[in-house]
ROTI-392552 format. One line per field, with one value per residue: x, y, z of N, C-alpha, C in turn; residue number from 1. Coordinates in Angstrom, 1 decimal. Atoms other than C-alpha are relative to their C-alpha. Example, Ala and Ser with C-alpha at 12.3 -4.5 7.8 and 13.67 -1.06 7.14 Angstrom:
% ROTI-392552
n_c1: (0.9,-0.9)
n_c2: (-1.2,-1.1)
n_c3: (0.0,0.0)
ca_c1: (12.3,13.7)
ca_c2: (-4.5,-1.1)
ca_c3: (7.8,7.1)
c_c1: (0.9,-0.8)
c_c2: (1.2,1.1)
c_c3: (0.0,0.8)
num: (1,2)
***
This chain:
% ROTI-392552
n_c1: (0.8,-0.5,0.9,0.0,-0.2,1.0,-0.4,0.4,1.3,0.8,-0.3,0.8,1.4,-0.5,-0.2,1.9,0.6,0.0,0.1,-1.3,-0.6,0.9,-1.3,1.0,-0.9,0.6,0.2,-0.3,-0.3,0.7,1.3,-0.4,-0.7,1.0,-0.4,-0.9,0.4,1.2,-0.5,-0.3,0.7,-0.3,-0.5,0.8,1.5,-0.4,-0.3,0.6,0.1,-0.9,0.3,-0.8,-0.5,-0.3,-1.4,0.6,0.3,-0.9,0.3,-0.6,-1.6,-0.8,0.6,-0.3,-1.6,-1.0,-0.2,-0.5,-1.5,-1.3,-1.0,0.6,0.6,-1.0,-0.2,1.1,1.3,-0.2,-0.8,1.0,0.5,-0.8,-0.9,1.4,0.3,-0.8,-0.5,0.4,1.1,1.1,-0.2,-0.7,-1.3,-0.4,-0.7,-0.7,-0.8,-0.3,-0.7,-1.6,-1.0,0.0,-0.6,-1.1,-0.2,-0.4,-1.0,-1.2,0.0,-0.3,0.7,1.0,1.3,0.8,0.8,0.2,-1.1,0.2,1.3,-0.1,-1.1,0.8,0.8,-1.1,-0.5,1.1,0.2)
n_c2: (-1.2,-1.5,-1.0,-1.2,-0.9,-0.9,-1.8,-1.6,-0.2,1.6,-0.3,-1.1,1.1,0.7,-1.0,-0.9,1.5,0.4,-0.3,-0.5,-1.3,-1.5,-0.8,-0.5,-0.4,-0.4,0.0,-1.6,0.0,-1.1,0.6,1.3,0.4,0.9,1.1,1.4,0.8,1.1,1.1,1.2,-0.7,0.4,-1.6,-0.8,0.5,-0.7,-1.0,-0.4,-1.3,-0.4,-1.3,-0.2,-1.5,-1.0,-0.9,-1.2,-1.3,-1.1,-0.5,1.4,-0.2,-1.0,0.1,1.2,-0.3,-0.3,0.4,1.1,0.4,-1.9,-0.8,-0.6,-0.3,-1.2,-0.3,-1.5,1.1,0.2,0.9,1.3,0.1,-0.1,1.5,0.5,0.0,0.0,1.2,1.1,-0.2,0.2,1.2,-0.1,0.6,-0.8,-0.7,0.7,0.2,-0.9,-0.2,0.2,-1.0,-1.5,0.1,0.6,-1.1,-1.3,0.4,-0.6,-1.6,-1.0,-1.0,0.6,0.6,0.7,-1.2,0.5,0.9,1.9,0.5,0.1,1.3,1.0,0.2,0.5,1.3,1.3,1.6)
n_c3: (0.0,0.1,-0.9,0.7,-0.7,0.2,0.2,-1.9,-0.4,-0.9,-1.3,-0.8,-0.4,-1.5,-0.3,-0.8,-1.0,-0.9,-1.2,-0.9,0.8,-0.3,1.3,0.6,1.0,1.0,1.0,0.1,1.0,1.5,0.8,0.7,-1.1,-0.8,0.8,-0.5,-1.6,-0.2,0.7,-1.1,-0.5,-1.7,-0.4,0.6,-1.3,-1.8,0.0,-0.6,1.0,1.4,-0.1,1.1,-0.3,1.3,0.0,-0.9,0.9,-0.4,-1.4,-0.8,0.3,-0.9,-1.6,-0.9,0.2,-1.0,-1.6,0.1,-0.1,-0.7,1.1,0.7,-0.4,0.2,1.1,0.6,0.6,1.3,0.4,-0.5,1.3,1.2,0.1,0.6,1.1,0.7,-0.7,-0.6,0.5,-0.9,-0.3,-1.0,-0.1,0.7,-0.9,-0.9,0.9,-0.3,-1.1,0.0,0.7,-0.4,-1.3,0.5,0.5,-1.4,-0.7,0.5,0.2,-1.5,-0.3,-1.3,1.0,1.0,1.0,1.4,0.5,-0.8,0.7,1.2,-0.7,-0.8,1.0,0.8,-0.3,0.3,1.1)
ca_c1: (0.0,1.6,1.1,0.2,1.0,-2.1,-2.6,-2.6,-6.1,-6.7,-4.2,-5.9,-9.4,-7.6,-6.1,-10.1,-11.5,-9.5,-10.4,-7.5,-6.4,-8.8,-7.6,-9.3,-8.1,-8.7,-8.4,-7.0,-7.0,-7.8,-10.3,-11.0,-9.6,-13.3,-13.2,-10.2,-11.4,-14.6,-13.0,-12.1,-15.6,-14.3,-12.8,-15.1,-18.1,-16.3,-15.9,-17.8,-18.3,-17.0,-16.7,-15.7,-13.8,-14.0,-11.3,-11.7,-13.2,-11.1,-12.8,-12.0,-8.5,-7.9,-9.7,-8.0,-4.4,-2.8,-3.9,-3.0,0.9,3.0,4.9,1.5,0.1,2.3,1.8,-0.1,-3.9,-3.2,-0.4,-2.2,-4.6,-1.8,-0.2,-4.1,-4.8,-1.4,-0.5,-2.7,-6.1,-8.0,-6.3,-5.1,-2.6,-1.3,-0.9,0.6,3.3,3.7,4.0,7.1,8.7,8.1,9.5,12.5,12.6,12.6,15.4,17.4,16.7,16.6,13.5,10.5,7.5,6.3,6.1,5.7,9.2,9.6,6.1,6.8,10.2,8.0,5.9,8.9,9.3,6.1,5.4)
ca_c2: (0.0,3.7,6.3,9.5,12.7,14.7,18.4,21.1,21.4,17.6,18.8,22.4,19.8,17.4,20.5,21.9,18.1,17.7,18.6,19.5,22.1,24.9,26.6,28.8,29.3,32.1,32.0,35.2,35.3,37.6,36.8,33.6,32.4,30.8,28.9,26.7,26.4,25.3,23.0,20.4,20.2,18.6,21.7,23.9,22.4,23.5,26.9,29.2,32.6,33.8,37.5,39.6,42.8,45.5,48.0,51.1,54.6,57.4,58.4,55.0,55.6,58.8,57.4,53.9,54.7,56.9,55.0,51.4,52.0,55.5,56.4,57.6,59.2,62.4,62.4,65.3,63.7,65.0,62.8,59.9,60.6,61.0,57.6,56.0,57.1,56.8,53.1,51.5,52.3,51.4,47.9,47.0,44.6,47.2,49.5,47.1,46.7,50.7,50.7,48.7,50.7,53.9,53.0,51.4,54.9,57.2,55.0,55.7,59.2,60.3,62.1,62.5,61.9,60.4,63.3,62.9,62.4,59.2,58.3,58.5,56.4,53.9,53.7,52.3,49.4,47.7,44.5)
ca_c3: (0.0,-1.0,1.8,0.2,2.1,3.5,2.6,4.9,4.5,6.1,8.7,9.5,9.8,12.1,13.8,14.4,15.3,17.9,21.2,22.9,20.5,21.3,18.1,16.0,12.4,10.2,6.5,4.7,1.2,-2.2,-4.7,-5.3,-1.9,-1.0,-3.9,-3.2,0.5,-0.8,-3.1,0.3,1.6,4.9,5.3,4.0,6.2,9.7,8.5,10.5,8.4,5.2,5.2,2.4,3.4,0.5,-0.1,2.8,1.2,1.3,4.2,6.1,4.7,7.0,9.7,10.2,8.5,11.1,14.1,12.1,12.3,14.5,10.8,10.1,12.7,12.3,8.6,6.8,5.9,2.2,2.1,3.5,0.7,-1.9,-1.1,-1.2,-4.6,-5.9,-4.2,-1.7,-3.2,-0.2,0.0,3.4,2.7,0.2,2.9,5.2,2.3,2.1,5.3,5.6,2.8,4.0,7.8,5.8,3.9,7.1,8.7,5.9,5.6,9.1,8.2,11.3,8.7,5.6,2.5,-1.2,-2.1,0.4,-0.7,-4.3,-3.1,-1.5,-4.6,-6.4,-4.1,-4.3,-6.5)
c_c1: (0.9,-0.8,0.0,0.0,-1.0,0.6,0.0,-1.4,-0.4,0.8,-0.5,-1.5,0.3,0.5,-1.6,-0.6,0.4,0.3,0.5,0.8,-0.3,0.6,-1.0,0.9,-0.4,0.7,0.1,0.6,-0.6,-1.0,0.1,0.1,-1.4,0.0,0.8,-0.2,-1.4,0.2,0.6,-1.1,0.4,0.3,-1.1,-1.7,0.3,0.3,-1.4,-0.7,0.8,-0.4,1.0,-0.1,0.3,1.1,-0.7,0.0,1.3,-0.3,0.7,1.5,0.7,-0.4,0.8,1.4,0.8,-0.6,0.4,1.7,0.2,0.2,-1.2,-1.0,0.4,-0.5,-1.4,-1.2,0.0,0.7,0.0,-0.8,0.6,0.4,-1.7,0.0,1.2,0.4,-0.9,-1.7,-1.0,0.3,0.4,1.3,0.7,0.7,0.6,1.8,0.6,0.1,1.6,0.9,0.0,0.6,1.8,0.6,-0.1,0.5,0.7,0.2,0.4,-1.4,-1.5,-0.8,0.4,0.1,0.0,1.2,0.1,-1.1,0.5,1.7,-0.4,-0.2,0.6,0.2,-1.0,-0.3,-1.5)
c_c2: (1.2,0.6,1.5,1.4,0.6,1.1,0.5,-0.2,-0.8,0.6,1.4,-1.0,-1.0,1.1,0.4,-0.8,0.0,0.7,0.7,1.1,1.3,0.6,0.5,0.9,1.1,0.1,1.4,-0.1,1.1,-0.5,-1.0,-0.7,-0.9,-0.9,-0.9,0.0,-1.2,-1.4,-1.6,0.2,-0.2,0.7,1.1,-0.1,0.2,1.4,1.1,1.1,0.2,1.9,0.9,1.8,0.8,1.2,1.3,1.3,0.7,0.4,-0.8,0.3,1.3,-0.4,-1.3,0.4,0.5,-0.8,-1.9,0.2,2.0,0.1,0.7,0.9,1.6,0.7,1.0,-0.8,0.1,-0.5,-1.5,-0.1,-0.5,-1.3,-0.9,0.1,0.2,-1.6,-1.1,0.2,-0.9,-1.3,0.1,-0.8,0.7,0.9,-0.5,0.0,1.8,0.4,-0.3,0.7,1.4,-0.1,-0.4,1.7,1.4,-0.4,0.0,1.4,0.8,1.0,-0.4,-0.5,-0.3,1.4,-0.9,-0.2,-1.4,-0.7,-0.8,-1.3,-1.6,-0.7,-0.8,-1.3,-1.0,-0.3,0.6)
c_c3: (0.0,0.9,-1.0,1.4,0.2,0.2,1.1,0.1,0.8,1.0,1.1,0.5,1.1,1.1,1.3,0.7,1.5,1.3,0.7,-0.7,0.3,-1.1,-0.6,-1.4,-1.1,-1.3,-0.7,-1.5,-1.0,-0.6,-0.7,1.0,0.5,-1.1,0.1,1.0,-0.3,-1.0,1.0,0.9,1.4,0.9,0.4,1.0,1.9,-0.3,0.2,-0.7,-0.9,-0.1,-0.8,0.7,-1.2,0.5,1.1,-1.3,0.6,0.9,1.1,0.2,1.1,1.1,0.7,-0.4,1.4,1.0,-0.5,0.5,0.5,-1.5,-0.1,0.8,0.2,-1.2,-0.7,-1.0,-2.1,-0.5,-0.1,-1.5,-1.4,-0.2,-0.6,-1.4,-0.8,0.0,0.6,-0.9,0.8,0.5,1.2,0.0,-0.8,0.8,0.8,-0.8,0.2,1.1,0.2,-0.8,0.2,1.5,-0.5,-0.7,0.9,0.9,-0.6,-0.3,1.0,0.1,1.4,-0.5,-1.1,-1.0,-1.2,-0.6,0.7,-0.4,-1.7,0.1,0.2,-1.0,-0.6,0.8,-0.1,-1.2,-0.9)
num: (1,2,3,4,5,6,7,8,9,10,11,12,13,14,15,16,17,18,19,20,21,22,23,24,25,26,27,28,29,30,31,32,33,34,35,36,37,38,39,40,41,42,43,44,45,46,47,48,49,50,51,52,53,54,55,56,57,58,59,60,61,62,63,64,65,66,67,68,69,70,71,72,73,74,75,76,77,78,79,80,81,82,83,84,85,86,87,88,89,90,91,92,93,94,95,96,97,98,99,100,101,102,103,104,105,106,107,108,109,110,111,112,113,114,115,116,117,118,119,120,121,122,123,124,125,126,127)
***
């Protein structure tokens, strides 16, 4: 008899089964991401909610930015804005990414804040 290796998915489901784990797993993917969950229903049938987070408005954007990460809580709300509609465009994992390049880009500069040259810097490093 050949043993075949189970997936992750059989081991996140053994994981949730058993008892002694207390565990609670969430699932964090783009579009599309419920699709291959629901493609193992074994899986897919212990999954509690499915909840689809749309991109934040520009409003959102000045309201949760500076208090997600310090670099930004300093930073001039038109610049906030300017990165949004030049880079993150309301994504959060977007901004989690310009985050780190803009902390990396005012530890090499020495500067206190975030502007539109470092910004526009930034811009250049993300994928």
């Amino acid at each position: 008899m050949k043993y075949s290796k189970p997936s992750s998915t059989e081991y996140f489901r053994y994981l949730w089964d058993e008892p002694s784990t207390r565990l609670a797993i969430i699932f964090v993917g783009g579009a599309g991401c419920h699709t291959v969950l629901r493609r193992e229903p074994m899986l897919s049938s212990r999954i509690f909610i499915w909840q689809h987070f749309p991109r934040l408005t520009p409003s959102e954007v000045l309201d949760v930015i500076p208090l997600f990460h310090p670099i930004w809580a300093d930073t001039d709300p038109d610049d906030i804005t300017f990165a949004d509609q030049h880079a993150a465009h309301g994504n959060f994992r977007a901004w989690a990414q310009l985050t780190a390049h803009t902390r990396t880009a005012l530890a090499r500069t020495g500067r206190p804040r975030a502007d539109r040259e470092l910004l526009r810097w930034a811009f250049s490093r993300l994928a």
